[in-house]
N, C-alpha and C positions, 0 to 999 in steps of 0.2 A: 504494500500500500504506500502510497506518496501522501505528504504533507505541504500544503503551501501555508506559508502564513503572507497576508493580506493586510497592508497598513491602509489606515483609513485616514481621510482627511475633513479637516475641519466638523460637520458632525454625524458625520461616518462612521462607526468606530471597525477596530480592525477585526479582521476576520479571519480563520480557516477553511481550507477548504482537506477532506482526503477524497482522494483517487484510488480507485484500482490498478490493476498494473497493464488492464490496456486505457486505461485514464479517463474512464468513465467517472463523473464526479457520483461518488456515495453522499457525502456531507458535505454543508456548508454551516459554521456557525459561527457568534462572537465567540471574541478569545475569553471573553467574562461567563459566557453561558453556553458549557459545551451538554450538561447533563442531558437533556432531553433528543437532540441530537444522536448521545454517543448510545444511549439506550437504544433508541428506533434500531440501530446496526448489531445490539447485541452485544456494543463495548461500554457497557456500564463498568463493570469489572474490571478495566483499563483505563479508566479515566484517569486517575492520578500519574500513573507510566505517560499518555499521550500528552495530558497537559504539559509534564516536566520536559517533556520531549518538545513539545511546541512553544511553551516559555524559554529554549534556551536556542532556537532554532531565529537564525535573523529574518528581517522583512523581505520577501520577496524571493527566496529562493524555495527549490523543490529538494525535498529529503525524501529519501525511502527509510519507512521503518516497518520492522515485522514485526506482526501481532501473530 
């Protein structure tokens, strides 16, 4: 699965999105409200892994991470 994070401007705020790995978007959600989101996918039980993973991850780039 890929990760982007999504800077937002003025009163935007920023975003996530994940992919699959042929880069179909799964989710898109604020970086402040991922719960309802990671639930819908079945990643409630990861939510603390993906956040920290997405808190430390810069604006605008694509990471892969496995879950």
């Amino acid at each position: 699965m890929y990760v982007i994070k999504v800077k937002g401007i003025a009163k935007i705020p920023d975003y996530v999105q994940l992919r699959d790995d042929k880069f179909t978007l799964l989710a898109y959600f604020r970086v402040d409200r991922p719960d309802k989101s990671l639930e819908k996918l079945g990643f409630g039980d990861k939510l603390p892994y993906i956040m920290n993973f997405v808190n430390d991850l810069p604006f605008g780039q694509i990471a892969k991470i496995d879950i």
